[in-house]
Every structure is written in C-alpha cells, then in structure tokens.
C-alpha positions in Angstrom: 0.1 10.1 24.5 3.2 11.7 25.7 3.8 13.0 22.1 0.5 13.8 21.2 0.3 16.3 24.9 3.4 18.0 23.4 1.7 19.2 20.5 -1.3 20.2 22.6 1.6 21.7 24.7 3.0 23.8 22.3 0.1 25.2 21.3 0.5 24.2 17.0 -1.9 21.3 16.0 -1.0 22.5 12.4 1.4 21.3 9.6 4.7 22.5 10.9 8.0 21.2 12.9 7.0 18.2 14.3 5.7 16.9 10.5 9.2 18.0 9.2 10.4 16.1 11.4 8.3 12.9 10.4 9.4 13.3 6.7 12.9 13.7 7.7 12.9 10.6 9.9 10.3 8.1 7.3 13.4 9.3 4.5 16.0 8.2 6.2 13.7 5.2 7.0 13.7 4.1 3.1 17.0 5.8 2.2 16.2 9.2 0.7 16.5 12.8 0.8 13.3 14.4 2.8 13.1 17.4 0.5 11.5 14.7 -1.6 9.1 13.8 0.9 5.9 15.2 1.7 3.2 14.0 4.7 0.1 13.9 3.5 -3.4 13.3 5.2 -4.2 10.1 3.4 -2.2 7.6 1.4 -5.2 7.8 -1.7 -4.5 11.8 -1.8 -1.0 10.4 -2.6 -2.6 8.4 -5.6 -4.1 11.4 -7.2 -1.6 13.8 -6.4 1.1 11.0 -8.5 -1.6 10.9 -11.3 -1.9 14.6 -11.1 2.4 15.6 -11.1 2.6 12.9 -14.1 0.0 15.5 -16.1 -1.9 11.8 -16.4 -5.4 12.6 -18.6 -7.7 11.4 -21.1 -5.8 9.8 -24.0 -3.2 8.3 -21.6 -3.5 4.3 -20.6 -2.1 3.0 -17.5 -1.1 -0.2 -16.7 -2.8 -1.5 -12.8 -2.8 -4.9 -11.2 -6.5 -6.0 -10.7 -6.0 -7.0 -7.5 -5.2 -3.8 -5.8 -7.5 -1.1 -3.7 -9.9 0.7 -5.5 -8.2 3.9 -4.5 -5.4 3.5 -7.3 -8.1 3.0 -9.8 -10.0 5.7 -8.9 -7.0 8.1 -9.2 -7.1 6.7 -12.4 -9.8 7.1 -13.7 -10.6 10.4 -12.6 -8.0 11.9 -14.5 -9.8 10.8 -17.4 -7.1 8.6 -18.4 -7.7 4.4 -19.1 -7.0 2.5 -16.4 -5.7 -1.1 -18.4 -5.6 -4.0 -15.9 -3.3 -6.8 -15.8 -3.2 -10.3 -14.3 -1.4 -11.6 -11.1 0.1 -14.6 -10.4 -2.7 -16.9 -8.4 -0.3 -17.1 -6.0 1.8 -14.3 -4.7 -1.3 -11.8 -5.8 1.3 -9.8 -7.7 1.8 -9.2 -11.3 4.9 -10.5 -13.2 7.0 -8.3 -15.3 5.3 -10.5 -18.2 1.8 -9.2 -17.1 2.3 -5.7 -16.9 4.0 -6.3 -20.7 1.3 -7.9 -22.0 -0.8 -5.3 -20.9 0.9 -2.3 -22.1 -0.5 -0.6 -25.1 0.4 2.2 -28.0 -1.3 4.6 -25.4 0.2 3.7 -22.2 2.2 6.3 -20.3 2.7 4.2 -16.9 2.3 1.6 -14.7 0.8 1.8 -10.6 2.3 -1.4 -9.3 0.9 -2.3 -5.5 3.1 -5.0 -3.5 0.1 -7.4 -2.5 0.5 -7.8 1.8 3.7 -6.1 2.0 5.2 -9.0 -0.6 8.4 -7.0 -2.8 6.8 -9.0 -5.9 8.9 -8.6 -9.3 9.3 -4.9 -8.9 13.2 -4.8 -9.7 11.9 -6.8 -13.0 9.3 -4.3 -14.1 11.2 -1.1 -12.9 13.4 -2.1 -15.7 10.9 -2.6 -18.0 9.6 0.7 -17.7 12.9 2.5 -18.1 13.7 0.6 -21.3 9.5 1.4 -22.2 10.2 5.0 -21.3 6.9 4.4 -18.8 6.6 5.8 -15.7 6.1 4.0 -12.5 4.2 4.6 -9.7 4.5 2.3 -6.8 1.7 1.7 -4.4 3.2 1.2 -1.2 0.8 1.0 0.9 1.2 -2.1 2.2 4.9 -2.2 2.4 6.2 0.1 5.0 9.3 -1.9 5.5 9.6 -4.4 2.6 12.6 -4.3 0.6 14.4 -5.9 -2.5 18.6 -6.5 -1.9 18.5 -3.9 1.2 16.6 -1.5 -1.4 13.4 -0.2 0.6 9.7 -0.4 -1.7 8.9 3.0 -3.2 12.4 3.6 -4.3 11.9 1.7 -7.4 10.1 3.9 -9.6 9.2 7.6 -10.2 6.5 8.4 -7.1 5.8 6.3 -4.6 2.8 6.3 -1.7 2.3 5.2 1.6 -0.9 4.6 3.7 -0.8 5.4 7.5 -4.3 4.8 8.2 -5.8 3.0 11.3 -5.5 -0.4 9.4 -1.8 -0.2 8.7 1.9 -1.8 10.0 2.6 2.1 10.9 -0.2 3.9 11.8 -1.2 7.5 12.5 -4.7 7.4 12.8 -5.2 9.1 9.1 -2.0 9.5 6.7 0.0 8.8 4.1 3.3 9.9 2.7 4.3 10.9 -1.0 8.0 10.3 -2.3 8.9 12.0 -5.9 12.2 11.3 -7.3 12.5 14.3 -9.8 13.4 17.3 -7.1 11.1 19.6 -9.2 8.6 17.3 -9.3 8.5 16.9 -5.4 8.7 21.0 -5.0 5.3 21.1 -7.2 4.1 18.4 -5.1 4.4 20.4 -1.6 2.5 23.3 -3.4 0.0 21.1 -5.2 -1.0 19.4 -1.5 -1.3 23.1 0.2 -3.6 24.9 -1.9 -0.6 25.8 -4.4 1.0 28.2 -2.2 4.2 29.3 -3.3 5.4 30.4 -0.2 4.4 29.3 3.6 1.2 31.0 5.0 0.7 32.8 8.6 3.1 33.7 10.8 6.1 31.3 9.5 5.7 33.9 6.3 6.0 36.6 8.3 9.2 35.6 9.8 10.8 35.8 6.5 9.2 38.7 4.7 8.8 41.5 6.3 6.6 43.6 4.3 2.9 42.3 3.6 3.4 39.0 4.5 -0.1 38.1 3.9 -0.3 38.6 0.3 -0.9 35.1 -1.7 1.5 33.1 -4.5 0.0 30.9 -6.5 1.9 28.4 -8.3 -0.6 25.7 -8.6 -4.2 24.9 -8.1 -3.7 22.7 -5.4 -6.1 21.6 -2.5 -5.4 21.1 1.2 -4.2 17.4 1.7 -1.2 17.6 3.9 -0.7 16.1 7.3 0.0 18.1 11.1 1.4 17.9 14.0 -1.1 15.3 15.9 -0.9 12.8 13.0 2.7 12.9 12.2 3.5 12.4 16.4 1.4 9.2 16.2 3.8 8.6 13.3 7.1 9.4 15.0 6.7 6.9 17.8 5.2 4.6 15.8 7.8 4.9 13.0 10.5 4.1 16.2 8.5 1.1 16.9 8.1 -0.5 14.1 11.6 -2.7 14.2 9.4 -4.1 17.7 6.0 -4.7 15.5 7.8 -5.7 12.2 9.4 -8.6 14.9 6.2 -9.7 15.8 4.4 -9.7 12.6 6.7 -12.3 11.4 6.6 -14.5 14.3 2.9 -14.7 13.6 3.8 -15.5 10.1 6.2 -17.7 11.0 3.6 -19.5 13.4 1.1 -20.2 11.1 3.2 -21.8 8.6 3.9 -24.3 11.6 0.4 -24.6 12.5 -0.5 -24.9 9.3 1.8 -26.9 7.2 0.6 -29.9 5.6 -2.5 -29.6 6.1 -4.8 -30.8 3.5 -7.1 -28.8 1.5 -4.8 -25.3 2.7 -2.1 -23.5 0.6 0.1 -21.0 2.6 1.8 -18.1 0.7 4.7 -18.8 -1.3 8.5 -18.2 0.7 10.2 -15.0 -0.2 12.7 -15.2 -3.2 15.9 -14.6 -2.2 17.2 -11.0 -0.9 13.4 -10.1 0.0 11.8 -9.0 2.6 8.2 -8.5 3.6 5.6 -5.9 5.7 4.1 -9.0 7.1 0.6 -7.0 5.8 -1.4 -10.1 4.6 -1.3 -14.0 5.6 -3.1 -15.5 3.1 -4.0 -19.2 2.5 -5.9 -20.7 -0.7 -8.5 -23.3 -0.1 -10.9 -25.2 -2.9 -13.0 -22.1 -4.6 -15.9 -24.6 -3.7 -15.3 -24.2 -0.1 -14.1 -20.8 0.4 -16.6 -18.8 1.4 -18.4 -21.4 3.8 -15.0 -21.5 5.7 -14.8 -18.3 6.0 -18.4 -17.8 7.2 -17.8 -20.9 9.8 -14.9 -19.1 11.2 -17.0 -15.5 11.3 -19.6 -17.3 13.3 -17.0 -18.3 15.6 -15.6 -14.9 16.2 -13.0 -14.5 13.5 -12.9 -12.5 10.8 -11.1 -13.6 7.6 -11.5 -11.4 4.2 -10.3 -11.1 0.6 -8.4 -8.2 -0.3 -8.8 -7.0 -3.0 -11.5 -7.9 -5.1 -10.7 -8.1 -8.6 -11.2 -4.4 -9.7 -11.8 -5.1 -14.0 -15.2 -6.5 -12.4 -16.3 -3.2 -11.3 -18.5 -2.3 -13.9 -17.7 1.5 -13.5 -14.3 0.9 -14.8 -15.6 -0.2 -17.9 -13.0 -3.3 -18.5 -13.5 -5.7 -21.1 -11.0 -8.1 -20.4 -10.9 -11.4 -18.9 -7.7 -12.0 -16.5 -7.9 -16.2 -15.5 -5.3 -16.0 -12.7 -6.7 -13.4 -10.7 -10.1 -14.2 -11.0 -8.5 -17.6 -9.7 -6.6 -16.3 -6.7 -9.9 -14.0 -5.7 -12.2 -17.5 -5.3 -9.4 -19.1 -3.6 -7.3 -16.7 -0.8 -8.5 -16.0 2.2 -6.5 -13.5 4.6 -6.2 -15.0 8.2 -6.1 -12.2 11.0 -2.6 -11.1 11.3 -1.9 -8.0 13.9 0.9 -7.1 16.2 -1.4 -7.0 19.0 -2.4 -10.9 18.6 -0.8 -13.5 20.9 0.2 -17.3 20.2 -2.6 -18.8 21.8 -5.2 -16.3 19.6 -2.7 -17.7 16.3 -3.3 -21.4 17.6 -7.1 -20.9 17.7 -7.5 -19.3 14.4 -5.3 -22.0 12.8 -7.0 -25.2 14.8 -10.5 -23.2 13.8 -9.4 -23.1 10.2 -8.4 -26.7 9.9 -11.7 -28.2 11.4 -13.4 -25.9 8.9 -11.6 -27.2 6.2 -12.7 -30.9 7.2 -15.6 -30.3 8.0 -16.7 -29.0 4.2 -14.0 -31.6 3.1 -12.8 -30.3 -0.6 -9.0 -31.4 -1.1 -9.3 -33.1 1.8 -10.0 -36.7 1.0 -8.2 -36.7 -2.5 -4.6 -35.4 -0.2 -5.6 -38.4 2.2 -5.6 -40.8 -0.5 
C-alpha cells in the first residue's frame, strides 16, 4: 500500500519509471540484461507477442506439451500456424526431450515448453535439441518464477521466454506478465510491438528529447497496447523483494505434505527433484486410482477444500483439431489431483487437508486394500 500511494503520489499511473525499474530488478532476478526485458499487462500477451517476433504463421508446426494452459495454444493457433502436441511423463507432467522429438515434424519451426508447477523438467535436454534442430524455443514460464537448473534461472534456456504475474501466481501484481527476448533486436521490436509500434516514446517524455513537434507519430510496427504501469509493476517490486520469504514457505508446505503423506496407500506424491534443480513450489500434486479421482476430490470440496487438475489435456479440445492420441498424459489427467498450496496457508490448514485426503482415500478404498495386503 505504501508503494502503490507513491504512484498515486507522484501523480503517473502510466508506464514509466517505476516499470523500468521492475524490469531492471526481475533481470537481475534471472540473470539478464533489462534492455531485454519488457513488463507487459498479461503473461498470455507475452504468448502471442513470442509467436508474433518469431514471424510464426500458417505453414509453420509447433511443438506444445498437452498439458499446458490453453493460452500457449491459443497463441498458436491464432497465428495460423499448427499447434502439434506431445506427451508428458504421467508423472512429473512434463515432456521428455524424447516427446518433444517424436513430435517434431518436416514443418516444425519451434517448440513452447511450460515447466508443469514450477518443476525445471528436461529443459537443459530439449534446449539442446533445438539448437542442433535449428528450432526455436519458447519457454512458458509462468509457473516458474524462481525455478532454476545448475543455478541457471527458467526462461533463460531458449529464445523468448514469459512470465505470468496474475492474481493466482508465486509473484503477483494483480494483472502481469513479463517478456524476455534473447536476440537484442528482437527485444527492441518487442517494446514497439507491445506499445502500439511507436518508434519513439509518446507525451511529454518525447518532448523532453525533441524539441520541435514532438507529437508527430513513428511507426515501426503494428503493435497494440499490452504493456504494464506504474500501479502493477509497484505490486511487483515489493512482491519481487518478498519472494525469497514466500518461496521459504512454499516449500515448507511441500515439504509438510510429503510427511503427512508418505506411505499412505492409494496416494502418489510428485517425484523429488533431480539433482541441481530447483522448483516454484506452484503445484503439489498427488495421483490416486483414476477410479477414484474425482469422488475424492468432490468429498474434499464438500468439506471446504478445493483441489483441481491443471491443465486439462489440451489435443481434446476439439477446436484444436488434434488427431493424435498421447497415453501418458491422458494417464496423468485421470490421475493428479493438485492439493491447495499458498504462502498464506498455515500447518494446521496443511494437516487438515492431508488427514481429509487420506480418509477420502479409504473411504472409496482403490489401492487401498491391495497396498494393505
């Protein structure tokens, strides 16, 4: 609130100083220069901005996890290029370097890779790939505002990279993304494209620097208006310095419910984090008997907490037109079931959420009799 009254204060709600200083402060955050950085209102304008800078269109195949947020396929799509899904493994939700391969085809021209609850997954493995393939990469980042691969920070892999600030996220600033290009032309064309394709800065901050019709217009691009401001990227400053605090507590949660819930029958936790990665702490999933799935989570919803599956399996969205079948992750989305998992939750809320799911699971009773014998 203090932040938020010195914008009100200084009498510039716009994009200006205070968002420069967000996209200064998120670079250094992941390691990176912040002229390649731009603050955007929305992680999804990030999506089809990367489509858009990658001159993505009809003709063109990309490769796209099925389980990932219907945003990334919609960018897709849109474009008029083919969005070509791949599997996961049924257990981390991510794709292997393997299942991107397998899914790559004489038309494809990249690959959108999402890191499934803030988990690195294999990106180190397919990064590779697609500088051997000549294939760009696009990393959905959305759900890994802090997750890194041997100290390397998510989003730095590949080519563009995105992440979402909305009111759901680790780091939140109500509405809000953030866009990362590696190729420093690239990232220019992305500041116009995300202002209305202004070559040069509008208003009074033009005026400052040319002193003779300032108000005349340069077009570079046909852009559209999808950058963040001064409220938003406040809210993202202080929450950006607290997010060491909230990463901590995220992972005592996690780290709690594997007690709670180890060895317990019928429930599968997520798999530990290969060496030299670490996590967002987005998700906590478990995997129960597809039988019983959705009765637990509706027992647990009529008790006052709220358990989902994110996300579902996008080539069975018939506007995507996919004909393909893809057995693991039409495995993991009968199976997983996201537990609540929120800074703001306390060990005794944990404790009842865990004791809630285990009477659940005996109570419908698949995998539970067959581990007790």
């Amino acid at each position: 609130m203090d932040a938020l009254s010195e914008v009100f204060a200084s009498g510039w709600l716009g994009r200006g100083p205070r968002t420069a200083a967000f996209e200064a402060a998120f670079a250094a955050h992941i390691g990176v220069e912040p002229a390649h950085m731009t603050f955007l209102s929305s992680g999804t304008a990030g999506l089809f901005l990367a489509i858009e800078l990658l001159g993505l269109g009809p003709g063109d195949d990309v490769v796209l996890p099925s389980v990932s947020f219907v945003a990334a396929a919609n960018a897709i799509t849109a474009s008029g290029a083919r969005t070509v899904f791949c599997d996961v493994d049924p257990r981390t939700l991510n794709p292997s370097c393997d299942d991107v391969e397998r899914a790559v085809t004489g038309r494809t021209r990249a690959v959108v890779i999402l890191h499934y609850g803030g988990y690195p997954g294999d990106i180190a493995a397919v990064a590779d790939f697609c500088r051997q393939r000549g294939l760009m990469l696009i990393e959905d980042a959305a759900c890994a505002v802090a997750s890194t691969v041997s100290g390397r920070a998510c989003g730095t892999f590949g080519d563009i990279a995105m992440w979402s600030f909305d009111a759901m996220k680790v780091l939140v600033t109500g509405d809000g993304g953030m866009l990362w290009v590696r190729d420093p032309e690239l990232a220019a064309r992305a500041g116009r494209l995300s202002y209305h394709g202004l070559a040069q800065d509008s208003g009074l901050r033009s005026a400052a620097r040319v002193p003779h019709r300032w108000w005349e217009l340069k077009v570079r691009d046909f852009g559209r208006r999808v950058v963040g401001n001064d409220v938003t990227a406040a809210i993202g400053a202080v929450q950006l310095s607290r997010l060491p605090d909230l990463l901590r507590r995220r992972a005592e949660i996690v780290r709690l419910y594997d007690e709670l819930l180890a060895d317990t029958p019928g429930v599968r936790l997520p798999p530990p984090l290969p060496d030299g990665h670490t996590s967002s702490y987005y998700f906590y999933w478990v995997q129960l008997d597809a039988t019983v799935r959705d009765a637990v989570a509706a027992d647990l919803l009529q008790r006052g907490i709220y358990t989902t599956f994110r996300y579902p399996p996008l080539h069975k969205v018939p506007v995507y037109g996919a004909r393909v079948v893809l057995p693991e992750t039409e495995q993991a989305a009968e199976e997983t079931l996201l537990l609540p998992l929120h800074a703001g939750l306390d060990d005794d809320e944990v404790r009842t959420v865990a004791g809630e799911l285990r009477a659940a699971v005996r109570r419908h009773g698949a995998g539970y009799e067959e581990e007790q014998r």
